[in-house]
N, C-alpha and C positions, 0 to 999 in steps of 0.2 A: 422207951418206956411204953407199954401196953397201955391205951386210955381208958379210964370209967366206960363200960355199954353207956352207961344214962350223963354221964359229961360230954363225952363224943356225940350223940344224939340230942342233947340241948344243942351243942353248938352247932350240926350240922342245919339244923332247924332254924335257928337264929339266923344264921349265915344265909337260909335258905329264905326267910320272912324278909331278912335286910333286902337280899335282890330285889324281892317284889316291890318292896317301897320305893325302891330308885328306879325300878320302872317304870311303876304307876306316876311317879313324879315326872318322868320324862318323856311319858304319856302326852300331855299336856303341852310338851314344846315339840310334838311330832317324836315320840318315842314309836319304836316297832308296834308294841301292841296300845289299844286302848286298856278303860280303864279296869280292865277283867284279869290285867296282871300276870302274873306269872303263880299264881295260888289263886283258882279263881276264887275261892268255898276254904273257909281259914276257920276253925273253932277255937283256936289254940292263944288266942291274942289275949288272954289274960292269964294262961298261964308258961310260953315261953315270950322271953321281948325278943322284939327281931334287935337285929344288929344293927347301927346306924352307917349308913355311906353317903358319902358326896361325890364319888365321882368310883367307875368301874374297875381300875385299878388296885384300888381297897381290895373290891371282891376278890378279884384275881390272888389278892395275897393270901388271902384267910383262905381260900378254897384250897392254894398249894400247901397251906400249913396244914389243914385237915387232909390232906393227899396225904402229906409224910406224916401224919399219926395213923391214918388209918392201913398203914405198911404193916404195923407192929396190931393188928386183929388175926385174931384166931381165924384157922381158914374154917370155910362151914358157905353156909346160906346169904349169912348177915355182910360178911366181905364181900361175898359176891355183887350182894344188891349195893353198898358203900358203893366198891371201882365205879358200878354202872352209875349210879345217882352221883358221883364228883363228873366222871364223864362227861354225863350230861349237861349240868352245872356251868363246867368249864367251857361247854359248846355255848348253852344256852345266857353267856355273861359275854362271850366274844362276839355275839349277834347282838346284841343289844347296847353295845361297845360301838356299834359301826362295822363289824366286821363279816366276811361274808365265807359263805361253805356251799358244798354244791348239796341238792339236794337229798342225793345216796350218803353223804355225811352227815345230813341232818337226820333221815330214816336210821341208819346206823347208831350213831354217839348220840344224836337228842333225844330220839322218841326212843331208844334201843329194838327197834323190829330189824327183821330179814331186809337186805336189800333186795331191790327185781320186783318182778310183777309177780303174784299167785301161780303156782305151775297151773298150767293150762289143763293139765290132765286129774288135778284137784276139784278145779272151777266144772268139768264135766262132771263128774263126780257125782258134784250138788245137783248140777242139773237134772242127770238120771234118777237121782233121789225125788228130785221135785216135779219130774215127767211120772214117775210111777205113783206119786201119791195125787197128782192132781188126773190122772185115768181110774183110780181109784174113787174118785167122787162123782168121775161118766164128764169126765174137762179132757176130752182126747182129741176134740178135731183143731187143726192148725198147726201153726210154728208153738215152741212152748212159749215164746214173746206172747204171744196171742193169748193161749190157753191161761199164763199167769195173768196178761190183764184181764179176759174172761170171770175168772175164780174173784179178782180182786173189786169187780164191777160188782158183782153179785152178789158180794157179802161187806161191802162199803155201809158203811155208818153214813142215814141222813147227815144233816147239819144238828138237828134238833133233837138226833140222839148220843148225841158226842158226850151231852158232860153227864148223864145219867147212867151211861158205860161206864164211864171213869171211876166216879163217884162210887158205883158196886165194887169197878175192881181196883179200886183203893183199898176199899175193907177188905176184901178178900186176899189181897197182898199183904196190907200190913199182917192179917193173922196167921198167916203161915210163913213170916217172915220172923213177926214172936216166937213161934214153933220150933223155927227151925233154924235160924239167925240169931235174933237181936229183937227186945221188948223195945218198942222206941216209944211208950208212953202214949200220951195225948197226942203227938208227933203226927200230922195229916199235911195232905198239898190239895191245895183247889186249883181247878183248871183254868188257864190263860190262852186265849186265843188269840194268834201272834198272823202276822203278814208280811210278806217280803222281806224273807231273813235266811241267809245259808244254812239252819238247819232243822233237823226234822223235830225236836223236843227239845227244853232246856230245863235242867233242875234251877229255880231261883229260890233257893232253900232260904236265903234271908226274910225272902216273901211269903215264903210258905204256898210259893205260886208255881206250877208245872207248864212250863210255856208249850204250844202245841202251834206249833207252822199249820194252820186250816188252808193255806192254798194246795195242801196234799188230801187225798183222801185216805181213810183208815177205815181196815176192818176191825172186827172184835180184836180178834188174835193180833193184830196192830198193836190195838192203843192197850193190850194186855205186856206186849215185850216192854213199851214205853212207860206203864207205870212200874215194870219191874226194875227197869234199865236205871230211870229216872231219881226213883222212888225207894222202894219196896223189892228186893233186898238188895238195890245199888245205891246210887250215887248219896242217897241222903242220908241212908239205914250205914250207910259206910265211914260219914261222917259224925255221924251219932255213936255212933260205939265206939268207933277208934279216940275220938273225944273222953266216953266213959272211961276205955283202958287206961287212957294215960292218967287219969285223974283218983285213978285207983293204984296205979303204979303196975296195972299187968302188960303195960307195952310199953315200948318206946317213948320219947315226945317226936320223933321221925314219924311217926303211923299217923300224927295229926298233918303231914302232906299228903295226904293221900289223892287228893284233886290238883296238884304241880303239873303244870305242863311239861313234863321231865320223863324220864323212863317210866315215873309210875303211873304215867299214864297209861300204860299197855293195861297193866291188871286191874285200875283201877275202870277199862272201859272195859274187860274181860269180866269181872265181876258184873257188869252190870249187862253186857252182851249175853253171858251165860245164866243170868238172875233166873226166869222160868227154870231151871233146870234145880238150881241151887233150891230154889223151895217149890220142888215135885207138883209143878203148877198147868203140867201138860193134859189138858180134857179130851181132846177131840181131835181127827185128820188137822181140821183145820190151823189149829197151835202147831203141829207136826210142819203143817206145808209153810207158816210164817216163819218157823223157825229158821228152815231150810231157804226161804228164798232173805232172810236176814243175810243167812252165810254165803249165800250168793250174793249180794248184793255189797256186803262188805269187802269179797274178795276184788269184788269188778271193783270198786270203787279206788282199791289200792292198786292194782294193774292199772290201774283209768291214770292215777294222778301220777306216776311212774310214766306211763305212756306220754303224759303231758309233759313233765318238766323236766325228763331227761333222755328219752326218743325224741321228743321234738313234733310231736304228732299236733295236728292243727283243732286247735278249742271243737269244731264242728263235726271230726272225725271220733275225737275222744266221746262227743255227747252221744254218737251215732254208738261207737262201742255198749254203752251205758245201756241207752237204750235195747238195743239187741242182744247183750249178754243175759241181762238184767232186769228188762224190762222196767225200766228208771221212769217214772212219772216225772213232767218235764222241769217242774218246781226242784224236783231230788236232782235232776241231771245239773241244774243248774246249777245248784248250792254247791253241788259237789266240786264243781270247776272253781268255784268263787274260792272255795276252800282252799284245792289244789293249789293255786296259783299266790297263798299270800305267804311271806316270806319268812313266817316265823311258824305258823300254825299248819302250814300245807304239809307238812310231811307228818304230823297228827294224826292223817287219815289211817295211814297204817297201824296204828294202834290197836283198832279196832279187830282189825283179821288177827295181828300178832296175840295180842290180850287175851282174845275169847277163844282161841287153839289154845291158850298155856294155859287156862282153867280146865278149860275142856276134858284136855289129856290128860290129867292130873286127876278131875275129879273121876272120869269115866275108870280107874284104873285103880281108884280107894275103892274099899271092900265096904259093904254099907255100915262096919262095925265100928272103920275108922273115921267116916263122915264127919264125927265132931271136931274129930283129933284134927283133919283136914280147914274145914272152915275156922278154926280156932288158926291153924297156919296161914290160912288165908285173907283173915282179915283181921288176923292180932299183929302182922308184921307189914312193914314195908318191904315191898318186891318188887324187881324184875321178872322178865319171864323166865330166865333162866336161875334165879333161884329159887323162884314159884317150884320148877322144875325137880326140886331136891327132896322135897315133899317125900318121903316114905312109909307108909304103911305099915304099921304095927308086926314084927313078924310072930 
């Protein structure tokens, strides 16, 4: 028998909130992750109940039971992202279980990205991209390692102009994210200045507080991708709305996971890696050359943690890649290894590259006619990259 869309979608959701709670529970006696869960950013807690469990097993059952309902879904988009999100599920419940996967099964079945490193002739690519626009601004002498920390020195934000930056382009995010996205209201983040932490920004949307790692320096065009990423039209503008649809009844209650460490983590970091784009927030060379060396820097990052945990390549050789590829400030090289290396969340990294190519391609390929039709796909459903992918354009 064929399930309700919105039966199937409560329960894969309940099912999916139950995990988190027996994690977060076994968190506490040395569970895999801390208390950040497997849902870190959850809106939905008063309008689906999670599932109750006491031991992983349960899960396992309910998950294969929602396997064999979701056999009998029409084929389309919505299958597609299903297979990949029980997939995941079922990796992401066997690791938390005790049990173990090599890393290329985690990149594959948990996070659903590409296995391998970035093709190398991609990663060039970006670079000759980010060689001709930073000769474009008279940044020509040296290796381009050099030239990008050059550009990066010189257009670095004091200390004492970090939150006065933000603060403009807070407003200016949000109102082109109303424009072009999602009204998020009264809906603001104030800036958090964080220290000694694996990464470079964090949305703490309960706080209404945007954490900023300050042992990195940031230029304009920096902390502009970070409040898009973060903020304004990502991480928080994504759970505000997808909140709103459900409660309206134009989406799913699945689109209230939309921060699951699970496959939707690719779009849901692609959304906010491609945010500048999404709301036509490009001013100057400079956003152009951040852009570009983001996608550098997310490719190296994903080659880097590949390099690391399944070449075998030694912590010092990987940071030395980072550096040279990428030109990694040593706080970013570091984080990025700490990442790499933990046993639930290091295959995460690849998200990032996979996510922001399946927006990318997608959106670069809609006509500006169908722009709404697209974001309206984009951030009214829950996806994969490859049912991101299915996206068609109005003929």
């Amino acid at each position: 028998m064929t399930p309700s869309l919105e039966t199937f979608s409560t329960d894969l959701t309940a099912v999916t909130m139950g995990m988190d709670a027996l994690e977060r529970a076994s968190a506490h006696g040395g569970g895999l992750l801390d208390t950040e869960g497997l849902v870190p950013l959850y809106l939905g807690a008063d309008l689906i109940v999670a599932r109750q469990y006491a031991t992983w097993p349960e899960v396992r059952r309910d998950l294969a039971a929602l396997a064999a309902e979701a056999a009998h879904l029409a084929p389309g988009s919505r299958q597609v992202f299903v297979s990949a999100m029980l997939r995941s599920l079922e990796c992401a419940a066997h690791l938390f279980a005790g049990g173990t996967l090599d890393y290329a099964a985690k990149v594959r079945d948990l996070v659903g990205a590409p296995e391998g490193p970035v093709d190398a002739a991609e990663i060039e690519a970006i670079r000759d991209a980010l060689d001709a626009l930073l000769r474009r601004q008279r940044i020509g002498r040296g290796s381009l390692r050099e030239r990008i920390v050059a550009w990066e020195d010189q257009h670095a934000l004091a200390p004492a102009e970090l939150e006065g930056t933000f603060t403009a382009l807070m407003a200016e995010g949000k109102a082109r994210t109303a424009a072009r996205i999602f009204d998020t209201g009264d809906f603001t983040m104030a800036l958090e200045p964080v220290r000694n932490v694996a990464y470079t920004a964090r949305c703490g949307f309960d706080r209404r507080k945007m954490e900023l790692n300050v042992d990195l320096k940031f230029t304009r065009a920096a902390l502009k991708h970070l409040v898009a990423h973060e903020v304004f039209p990502g991480h928080a503008t994504q759970l505000l709305l997808t909140r709103a649809r459900v409660v309206t009844g134009t989406s799913l209650p699945e689109t209230l996971l939309c921060s699951a460490n699970t496959v939707l983590g690719c779009v849901q970091e692609g959304i906010a890696d491609e945010g500048i784009a999404l709301i036509d927030w490009f001013e100057d060379d400079d956003d152009h050359i951040h852009h570009q060396l983001r996608r550098l820097r997310s490719a190296a990052q994903t080659s880097a943690a590949w390099y690391l945990m399944v070449d075998h390549w030694q912590p010092a050789t990987v940071a030395d890649y980072l550096r040279d590829t990428a030109a990694g400030q040593t706080a970013w090289i570091d984080g990025r290894l700490r990442m790499a290396a933990h046993p639930f969340r290091g295959a995460f990294i690849a998200s990032y590259w996979a996510g922001a190519r399946a927006v990318r391609r997608v959106f670069e390929r809609t006509p500006a006619a169908d722009v709404p039709r697209f974001i309206d796909y984009l951030y009214g459903n829950a996806h994969s990259p490859e049912s991101l992918e299915m996206f068609k354009a109005a003929a």
